[in-house]
C-alpha positions in Angstrom: -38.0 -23.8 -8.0 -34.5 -21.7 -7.9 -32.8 -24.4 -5.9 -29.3 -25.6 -7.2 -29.4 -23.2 -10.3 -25.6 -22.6 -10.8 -24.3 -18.9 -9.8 -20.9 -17.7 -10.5 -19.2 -14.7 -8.3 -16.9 -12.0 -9.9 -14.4 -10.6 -7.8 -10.8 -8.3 -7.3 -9.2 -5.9 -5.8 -8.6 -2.5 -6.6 -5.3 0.0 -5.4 -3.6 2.9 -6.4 0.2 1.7 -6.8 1.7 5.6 -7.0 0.5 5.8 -3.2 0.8 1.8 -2.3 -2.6 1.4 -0.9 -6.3 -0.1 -1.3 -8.7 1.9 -2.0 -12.2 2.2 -0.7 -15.6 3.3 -1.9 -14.2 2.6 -5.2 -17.4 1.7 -7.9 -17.3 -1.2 -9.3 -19.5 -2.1 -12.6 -20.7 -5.0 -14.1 -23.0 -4.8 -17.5 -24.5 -7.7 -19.0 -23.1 -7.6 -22.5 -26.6 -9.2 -23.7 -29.6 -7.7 -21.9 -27.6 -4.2 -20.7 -28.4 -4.9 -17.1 -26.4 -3.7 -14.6 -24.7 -4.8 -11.1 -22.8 -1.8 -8.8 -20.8 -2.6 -5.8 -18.4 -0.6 -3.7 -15.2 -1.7 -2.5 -14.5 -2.7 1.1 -11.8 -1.2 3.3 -9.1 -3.5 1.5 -9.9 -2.4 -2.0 -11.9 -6.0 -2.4 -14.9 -6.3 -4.3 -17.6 -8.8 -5.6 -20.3 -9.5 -7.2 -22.7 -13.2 -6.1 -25.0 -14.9 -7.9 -24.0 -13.9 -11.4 -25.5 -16.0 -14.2 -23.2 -18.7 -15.4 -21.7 -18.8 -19.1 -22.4 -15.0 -19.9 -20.4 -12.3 -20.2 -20.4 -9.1 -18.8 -17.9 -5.4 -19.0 -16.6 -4.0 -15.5 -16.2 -0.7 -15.1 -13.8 0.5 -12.4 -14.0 4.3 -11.4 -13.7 6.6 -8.0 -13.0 10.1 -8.2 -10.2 11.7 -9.3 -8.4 8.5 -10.9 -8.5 7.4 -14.6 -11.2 4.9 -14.3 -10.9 1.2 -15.7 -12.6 -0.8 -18.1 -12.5 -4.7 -18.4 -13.9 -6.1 -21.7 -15.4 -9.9 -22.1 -15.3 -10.9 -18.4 -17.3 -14.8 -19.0 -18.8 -16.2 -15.9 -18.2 -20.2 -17.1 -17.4 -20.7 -13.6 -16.1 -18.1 -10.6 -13.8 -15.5 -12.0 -11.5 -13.6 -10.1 -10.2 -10.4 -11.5 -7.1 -10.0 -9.3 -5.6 -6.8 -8.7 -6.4 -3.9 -10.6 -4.6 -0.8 -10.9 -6.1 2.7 -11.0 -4.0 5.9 -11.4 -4.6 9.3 -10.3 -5.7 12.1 -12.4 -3.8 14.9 -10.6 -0.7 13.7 -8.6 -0.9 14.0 -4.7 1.4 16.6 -3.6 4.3 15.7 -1.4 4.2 17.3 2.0 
């Protein structure tokens, strides 16, 4: 019955490019812009995320956040076919001290 129904994958990458690295465990949020339903992953080890079997032609927000950086937001991300985000920045709140 759910054979060959089309899917579409969101994906990216998320670093922090004041300390030139990937970062991990960062949340990643899509919301469905029409029914509110929502899809959470985690980045992996290399700041990559994604998100499979996404319904085709509809459009979501993504929300980017981890603690202590300025989280992300992502309007109008349309799944007409396989989107790929690319890199996205996220800045910290409070500057690392240099040791």
């Amino acid at each position: 019955y759910y054979i060959g129904l089309p899917r579409s994958f969101v994906a990216g990458a998320v670093y922090s490019p004041e300390e030139d690295k990937c970062l991990q465990d960062v949340t990643a949020r899509l919301v469905d812009s029409d029914t509110g339903e929502k899809f959470t992953v985690k980045t992996d080890s290399y700041g990559d995320f994604w998100f499979e079997n996404m319904k085709v032609d509809h459009t979501y927000s993504l929300r980017i956040e981890k603690d202590e950086y300025y989280p992300k937001e992502i309007e109008d991300v349309r799944t007409a076919k396989d989107v790929n985000i690319g890199d996205i920045k996220l800045y910290r709140k409070v500057k690392p001290r240099k040791s």
